[in-house]
C-alpha positions as CSV (number, residue, x, y, z in Angstrom):
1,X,0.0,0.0,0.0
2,X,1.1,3.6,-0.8
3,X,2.7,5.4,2.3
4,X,0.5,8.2,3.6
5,X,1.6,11.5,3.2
6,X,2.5,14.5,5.7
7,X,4.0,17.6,6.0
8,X,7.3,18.1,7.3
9,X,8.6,21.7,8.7
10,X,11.8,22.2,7.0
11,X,14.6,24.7,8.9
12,X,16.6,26.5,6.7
13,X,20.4,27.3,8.6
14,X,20.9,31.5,8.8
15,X,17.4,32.5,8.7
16,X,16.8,32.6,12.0
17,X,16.0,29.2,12.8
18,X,12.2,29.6,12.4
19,X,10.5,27.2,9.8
20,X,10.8,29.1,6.5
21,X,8.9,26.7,4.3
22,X,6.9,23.2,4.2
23,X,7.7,20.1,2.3
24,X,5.0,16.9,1.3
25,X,6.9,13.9,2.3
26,X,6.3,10.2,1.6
27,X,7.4,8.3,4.0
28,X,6.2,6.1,7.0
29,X,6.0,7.8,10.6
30,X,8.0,4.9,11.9
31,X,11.4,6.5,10.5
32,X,10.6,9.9,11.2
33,X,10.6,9.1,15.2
34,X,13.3,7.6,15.1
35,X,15.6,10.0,13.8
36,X,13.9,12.5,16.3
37,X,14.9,10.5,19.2
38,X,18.4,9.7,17.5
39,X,18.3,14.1,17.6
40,X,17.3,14.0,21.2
41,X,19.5,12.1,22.6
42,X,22.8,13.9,20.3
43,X,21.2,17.2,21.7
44,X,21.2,15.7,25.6
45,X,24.5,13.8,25.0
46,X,26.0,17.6,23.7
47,X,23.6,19.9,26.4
48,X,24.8,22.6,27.8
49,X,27.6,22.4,30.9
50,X,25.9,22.6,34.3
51,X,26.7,25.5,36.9
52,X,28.5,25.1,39.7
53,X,26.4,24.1,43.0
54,X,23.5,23.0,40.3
55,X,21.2,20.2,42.0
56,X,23.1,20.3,45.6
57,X,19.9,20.8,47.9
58,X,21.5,22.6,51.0
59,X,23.1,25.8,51.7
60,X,26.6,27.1,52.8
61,X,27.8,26.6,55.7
62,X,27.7,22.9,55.7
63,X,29.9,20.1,55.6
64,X,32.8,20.6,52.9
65,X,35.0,18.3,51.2
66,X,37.4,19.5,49.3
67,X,40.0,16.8,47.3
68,X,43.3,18.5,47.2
69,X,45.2,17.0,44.0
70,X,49.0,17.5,43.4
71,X,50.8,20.6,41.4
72,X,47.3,22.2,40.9
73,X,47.5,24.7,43.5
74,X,45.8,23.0,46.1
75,X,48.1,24.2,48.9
76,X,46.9,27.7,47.9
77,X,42.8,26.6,47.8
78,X,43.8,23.9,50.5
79,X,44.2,27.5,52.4
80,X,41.4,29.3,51.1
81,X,39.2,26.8,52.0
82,X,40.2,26.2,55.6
83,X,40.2,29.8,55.8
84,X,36.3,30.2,54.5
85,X,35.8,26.9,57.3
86,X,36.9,29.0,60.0
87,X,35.5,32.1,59.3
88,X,32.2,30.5,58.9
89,X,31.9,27.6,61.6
90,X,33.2,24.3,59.7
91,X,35.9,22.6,61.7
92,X,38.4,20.9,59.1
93,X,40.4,18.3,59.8
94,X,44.0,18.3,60.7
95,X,45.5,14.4,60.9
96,X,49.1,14.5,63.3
97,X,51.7,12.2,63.3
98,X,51.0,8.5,64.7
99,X,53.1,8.1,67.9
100,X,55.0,5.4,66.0
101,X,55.4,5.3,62.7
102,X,53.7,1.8,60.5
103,X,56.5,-0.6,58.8
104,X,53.8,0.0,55.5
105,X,53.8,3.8,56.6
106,X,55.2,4.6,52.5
107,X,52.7,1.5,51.1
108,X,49.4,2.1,52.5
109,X,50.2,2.7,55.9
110,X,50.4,6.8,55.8
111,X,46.8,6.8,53.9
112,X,45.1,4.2,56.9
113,X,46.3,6.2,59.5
114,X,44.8,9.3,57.9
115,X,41.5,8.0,57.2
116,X,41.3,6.2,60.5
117,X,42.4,9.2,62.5
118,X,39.8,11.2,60.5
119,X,37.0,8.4,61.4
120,X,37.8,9.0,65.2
121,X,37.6,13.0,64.5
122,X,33.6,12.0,63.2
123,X,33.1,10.8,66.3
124,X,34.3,13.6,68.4
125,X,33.2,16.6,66.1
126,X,29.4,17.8,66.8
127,X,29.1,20.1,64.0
128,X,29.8,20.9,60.7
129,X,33.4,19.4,59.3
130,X,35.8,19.9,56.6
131,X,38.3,17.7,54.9
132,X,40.9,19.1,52.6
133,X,43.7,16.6,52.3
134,X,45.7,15.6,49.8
135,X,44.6,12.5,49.4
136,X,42.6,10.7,46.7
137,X,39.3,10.5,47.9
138,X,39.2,7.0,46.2
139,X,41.7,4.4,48.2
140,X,44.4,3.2,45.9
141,X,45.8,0.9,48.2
142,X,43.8,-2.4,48.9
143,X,42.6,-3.6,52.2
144,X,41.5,0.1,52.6
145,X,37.9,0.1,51.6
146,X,36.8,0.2,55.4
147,X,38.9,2.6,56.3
148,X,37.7,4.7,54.3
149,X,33.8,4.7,54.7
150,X,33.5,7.6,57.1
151,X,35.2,9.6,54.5
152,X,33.3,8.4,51.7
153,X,30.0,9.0,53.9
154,X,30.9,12.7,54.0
155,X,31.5,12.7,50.3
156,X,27.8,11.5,50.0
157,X,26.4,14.6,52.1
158,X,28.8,17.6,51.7
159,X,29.5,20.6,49.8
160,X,32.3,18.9,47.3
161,X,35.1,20.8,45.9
162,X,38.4,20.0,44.1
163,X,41.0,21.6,41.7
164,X,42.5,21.2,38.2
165,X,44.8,22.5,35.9
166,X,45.7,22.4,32.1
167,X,47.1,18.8,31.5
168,X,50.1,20.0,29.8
169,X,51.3,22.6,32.0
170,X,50.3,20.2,35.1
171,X,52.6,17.5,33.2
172,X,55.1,20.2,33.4
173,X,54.9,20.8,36.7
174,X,55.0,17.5,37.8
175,X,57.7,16.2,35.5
176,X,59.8,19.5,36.8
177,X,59.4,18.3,40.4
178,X,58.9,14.8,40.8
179,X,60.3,13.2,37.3
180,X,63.6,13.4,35.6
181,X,63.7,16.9,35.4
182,X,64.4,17.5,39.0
183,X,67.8,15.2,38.7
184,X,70.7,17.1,39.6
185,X,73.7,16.1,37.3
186,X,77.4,16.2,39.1
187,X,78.2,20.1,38.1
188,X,74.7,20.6,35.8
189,X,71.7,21.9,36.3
190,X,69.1,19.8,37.4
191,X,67.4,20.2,33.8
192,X,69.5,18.1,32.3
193,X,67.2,15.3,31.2
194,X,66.4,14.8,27.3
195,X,62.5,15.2,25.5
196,X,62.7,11.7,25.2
197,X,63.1,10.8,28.7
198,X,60.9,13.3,30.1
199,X,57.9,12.0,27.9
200,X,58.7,8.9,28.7
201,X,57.9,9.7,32.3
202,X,54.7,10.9,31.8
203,X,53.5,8.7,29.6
204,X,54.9,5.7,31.7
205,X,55.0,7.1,35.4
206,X,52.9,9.6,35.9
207,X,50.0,9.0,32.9
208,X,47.6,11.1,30.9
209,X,45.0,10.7,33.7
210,X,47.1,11.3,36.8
211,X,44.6,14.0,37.9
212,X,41.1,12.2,36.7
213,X,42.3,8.8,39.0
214,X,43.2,11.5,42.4
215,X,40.0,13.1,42.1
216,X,37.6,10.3,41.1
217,X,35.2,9.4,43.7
218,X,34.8,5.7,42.5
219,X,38.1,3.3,41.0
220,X,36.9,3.1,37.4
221,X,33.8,5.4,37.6
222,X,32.1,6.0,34.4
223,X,31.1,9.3,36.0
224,X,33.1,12.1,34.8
225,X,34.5,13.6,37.7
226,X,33.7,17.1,36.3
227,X,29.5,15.7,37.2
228,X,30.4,14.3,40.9
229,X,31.7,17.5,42.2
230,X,29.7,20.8,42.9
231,X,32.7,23.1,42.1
232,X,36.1,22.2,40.3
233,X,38.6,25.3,40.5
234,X,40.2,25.7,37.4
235,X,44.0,26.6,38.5
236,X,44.8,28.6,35.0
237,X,41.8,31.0,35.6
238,X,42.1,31.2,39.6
239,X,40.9,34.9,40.0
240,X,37.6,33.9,38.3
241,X,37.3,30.1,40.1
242,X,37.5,32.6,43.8
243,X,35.2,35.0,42.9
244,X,32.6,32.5,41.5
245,X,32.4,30.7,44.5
246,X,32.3,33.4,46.5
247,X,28.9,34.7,44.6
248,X,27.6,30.7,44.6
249,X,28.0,31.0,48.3
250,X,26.9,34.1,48.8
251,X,30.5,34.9,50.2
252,X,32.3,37.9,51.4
253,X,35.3,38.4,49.0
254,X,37.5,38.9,51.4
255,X,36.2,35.2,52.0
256,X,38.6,34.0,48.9
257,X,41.6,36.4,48.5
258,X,45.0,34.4,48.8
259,X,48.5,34.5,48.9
260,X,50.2,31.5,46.6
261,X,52.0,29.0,48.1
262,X,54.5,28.7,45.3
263,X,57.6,29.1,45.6
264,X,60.0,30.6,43.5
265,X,62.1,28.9,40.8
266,X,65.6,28.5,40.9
267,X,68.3,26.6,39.1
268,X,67.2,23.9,40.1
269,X,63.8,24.4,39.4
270,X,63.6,25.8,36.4
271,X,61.2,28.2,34.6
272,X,59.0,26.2,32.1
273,X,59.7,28.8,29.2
274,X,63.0,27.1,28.9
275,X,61.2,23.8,28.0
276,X,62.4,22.3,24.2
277,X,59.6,22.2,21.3
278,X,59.8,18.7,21.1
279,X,58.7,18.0,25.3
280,X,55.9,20.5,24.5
281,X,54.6,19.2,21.0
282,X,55.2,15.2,22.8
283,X,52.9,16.5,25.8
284,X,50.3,18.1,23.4
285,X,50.1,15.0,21.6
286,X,50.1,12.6,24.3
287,X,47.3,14.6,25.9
288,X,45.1,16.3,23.2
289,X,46.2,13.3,20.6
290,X,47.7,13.9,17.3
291,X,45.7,16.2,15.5
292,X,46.3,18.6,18.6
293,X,50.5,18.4,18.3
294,X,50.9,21.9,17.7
295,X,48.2,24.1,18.5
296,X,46.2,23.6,21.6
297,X,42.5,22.6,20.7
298,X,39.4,25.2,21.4
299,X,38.5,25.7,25.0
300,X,36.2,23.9,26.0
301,X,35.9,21.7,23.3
302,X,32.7,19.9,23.2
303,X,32.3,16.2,24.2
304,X,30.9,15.4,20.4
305,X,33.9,17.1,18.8
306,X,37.0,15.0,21.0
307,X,39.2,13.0,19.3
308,X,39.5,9.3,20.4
309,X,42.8,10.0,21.6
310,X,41.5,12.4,23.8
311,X,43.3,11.7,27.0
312,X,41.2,11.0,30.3
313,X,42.8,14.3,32.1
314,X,42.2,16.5,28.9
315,X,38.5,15.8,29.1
316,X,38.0,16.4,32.8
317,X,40.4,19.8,31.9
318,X,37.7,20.8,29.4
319,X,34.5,19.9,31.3
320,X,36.0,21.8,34.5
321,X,36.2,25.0,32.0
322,X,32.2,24.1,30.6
323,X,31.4,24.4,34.0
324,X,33.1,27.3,34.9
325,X,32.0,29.5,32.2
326,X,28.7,27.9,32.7
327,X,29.0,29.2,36.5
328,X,30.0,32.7,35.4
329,X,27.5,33.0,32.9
330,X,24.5,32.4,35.5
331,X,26.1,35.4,37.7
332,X,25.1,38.8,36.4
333,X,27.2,40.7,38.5
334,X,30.1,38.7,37.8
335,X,32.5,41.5,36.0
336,X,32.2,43.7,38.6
337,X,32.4,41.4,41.4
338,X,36.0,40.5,39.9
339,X,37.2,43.4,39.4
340,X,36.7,44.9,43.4
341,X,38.3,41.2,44.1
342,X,41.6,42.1,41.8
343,X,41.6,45.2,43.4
344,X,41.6,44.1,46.9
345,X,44.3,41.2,46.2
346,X,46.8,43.6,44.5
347,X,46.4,45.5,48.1
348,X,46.8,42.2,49.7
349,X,49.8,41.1,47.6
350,X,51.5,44.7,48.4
351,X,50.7,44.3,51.9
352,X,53.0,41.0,52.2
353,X,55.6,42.4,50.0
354,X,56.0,45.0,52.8
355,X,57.0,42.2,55.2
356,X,53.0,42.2,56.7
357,X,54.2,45.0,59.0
358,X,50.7,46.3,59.2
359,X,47.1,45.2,58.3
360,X,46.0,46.1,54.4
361,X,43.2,47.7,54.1
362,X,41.5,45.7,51.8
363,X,37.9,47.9,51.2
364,X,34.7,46.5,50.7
365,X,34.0,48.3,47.8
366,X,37.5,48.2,46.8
C-alpha cells in the first residue's frame, strides 16, 4: 500500500532558525521518530555544561570536602578553604603524626592512618566538618575500603570541591618536580634530562589521567568527575574560580583572597619557558592526541567534537572549564564582582611584599 503523506517543517540554517517553508513527504511515521529520538539524545548527550552548586539541595555553611590534588595549586585553595571553614563555623580536619610510625607507613600505611584518625575526628566533632587533604578520595591501596567509609559517607552529604589544571602545564609541573627533570647532574643543572626521557615519564610514570584517578570518587567510575563534584577550580583562571564561589556561596570576598604558596624557581627548578619544542609538541600529543600536536585545541571543546585519543585528564580539563563559564555565565554581577576582588588582592599582595608589618586595608567596595 502507498505510504501516507505528511508535511514536514523544513529549517533552513541562517534565517533565524524559524521554519521558513513546508515540504509533502512520503514516508512512514515509523522512520521519522526515530531520527527525532536519535536528535534528542545527540542534543542531551551535547547539552549545555551545568553550573556550579547545580542540583546540591542545601546551603553554605555545611559540611565541605574538598580533594586536594598535586601541582594544581591545592596548597593555595587547600588555604582558602580552611580559611572560609573557620570564618564561617566548619571545623576541618588536621590528621598529626602517629606516635609510632607503621612498617607499611610509605605502602598504605600513611593513607590508613589518615583515614582512621579522621573516622575517630567524626566521632568527636558535633558540627559541621571539613576535609581538605591531599589524598585521593578514592583508596588506591587495597585492604582500605573500610577505612575509608566515614570519609566516603561525607563525600555522600557535603558541599564537594576540588581543583584542576591544564594537562600539559600540570605534566610540566610535575615532571619539573617529581620526574627526571628534578635530577641534579654532578656540576649541571638539574634540567638536564632529554625530550625523550621526560615524555617517557609521563606517559609511563605519571600518565595522561594522573589528575582524573586522584579526584575520582569511585576506582573506574564512568562518571566524569567534572559531574560528581559541585565546584572544580580551574587553577589557570584562579581569580575567576575565587570570585565565582564566592557569589555561589553568597560569600564575602574577602572570604577567597589568597597568597600563593608557590615558591620561586631557581636553578634547580627551572622556569617552564625554557622547555624544548619537542617535550611540549610530545605533551600536546600525548594529551590532546595527534591532531592537537601543535596548536592547543578550542576551550572547551565539546564532548561530540573529542578525538579518540582524547586523554582521560584533557577531558576532565575541558569539562572543568564548561562548567566554569557555565557558573559565570549564570552570575550577572560577575564583572564587577572580579574586578573589586583584583583590586583588593593587588592591596593584599602589596601588603605582604612589605613584610606584613601592618594590616592592608582591603575595602569592601574596593
Amino acid at each position: 500500500p502507498a505510504e501516507p503523506i505528511f508535511w514536514v517543517s523544513i529549517t533552513e540554517p541562517g534565517r533565524g532558525g524559524c521554519p521558513s517553508r513546508q515540504r509533502p513527504a512520503i514516508a512512514s511515521m515509523r522512520p521519522c521518530i526515530i531520527l527525532a529520538a536519535v536528535g534528542a539524545i545527540a542534543a542531551a548527550q551535547e547539552k549545555e555544561a551545568r553550573p556550579w552548586l547545580a542540583g546540591f539541595g542545601r546551603t553554605f555553611p555545611c559540611d565541605v570536602l574538598f580533594v586536594k590534588g598535586k601541582k594544581v595549586a591545592g596548597t593555595t585553595l587547600g588555604g582558602v578553604v580552611r580559611r572560609i571553614g573557620k570564618r564561617h563555623g566548619v571545623d576541618f580536619f588536621a590528621p598529626t603524626m602517629p606516635s609510632q610510625v607503621p612498617r607499611d607507613w610509605r605502602s598504605g600505611g600513611r593513607e590508613r592512618w589518615v583515614l582512621e584518625e579522621f573516622g575517630r575526628f567524626l566521632t568527636r566533632s558535633k558540627g559541621l566538618v571539613g576535609w581538605g587533604q591531599e589524598q585521593t578520595l578514592s583508596p588506591r591501596k587495597k585492604g582500605l575500603a573500610e577505612s575509608s567509609g566515614p570519609l566516603q559517607a561525607l563525600a555522600a552529604k557535603a558541599l564537594r570541591l576540588t581543583a584542576v589544571r591544564d594537562p600539559v602545564k600540570h605534566a610540566i609541573s610535575a615532571c619539573t618536580h617529581f620526574g627526571p627533570c628534578g635530577k641534579r647532574s654532578s656540576g649541571g643543572s638539574a634540567y638536564n634530562a632529554t625530550s625523550e626521557a621526560r615524555l617517557s615519564w609521563v606517559s609511563n610514570d605519571m600518565g595522561t589521567g594522573q589528575m582524573s584517578r586522584f579526584v575520582a570518587h569511585e576506582p573506574d567510575s564512568s562518571q566524569s568527575p567534572a559531574d560528581f563534584y559541585h565546584a572544580i577550580f580551574v587553577t589557570d583562571r584562579l581569580d575567576e574560580s575565587l570570585v565565582a564561589l564566592a557569589l555561589s556561596l553568597k560569600l564575602d570576598l574577602e572570604d577567597v583572597l589568597y597568597v600563593s604558596a608557590k615558591t620561586s624557581h631557581t636553578q634547580r627548578r627551572p622556569k617552564t619557558e625554557a622547555l624544548d619544542r619537542d617535550f611540549k609538541q610530545g605533551l600536546r600529543r600525548a594529551f590532546y592526541g595527534d591532531q592537537y600536536t601543535n596548536s592547543e585545541p578550542p576551550l572547551p571543546l565539546p564532548r561530540s567534537k573529542r578525538p579518540a585519543d582524547f586523554s582521560p585528564d584533557a577531558a576532565l580539563y575541558h569539562d572543568a572549564v564548561a562548567r566554569l563559564d557555565a557558573t559565570i555565565a549564570s552570575l550577572p554581577t560577575f564583572e564587577v564582582h572580579l574586578r573589586r576582588f583584583r583590586k583588593m588582592q593587588g592591596r593584599l599582595v602589596e601588603a605582604c611584599a612589605r613584610g606584613g608589618a601592618r594590616r592592608a586595608r582591603l575595602g569592601r567596595d574596593a
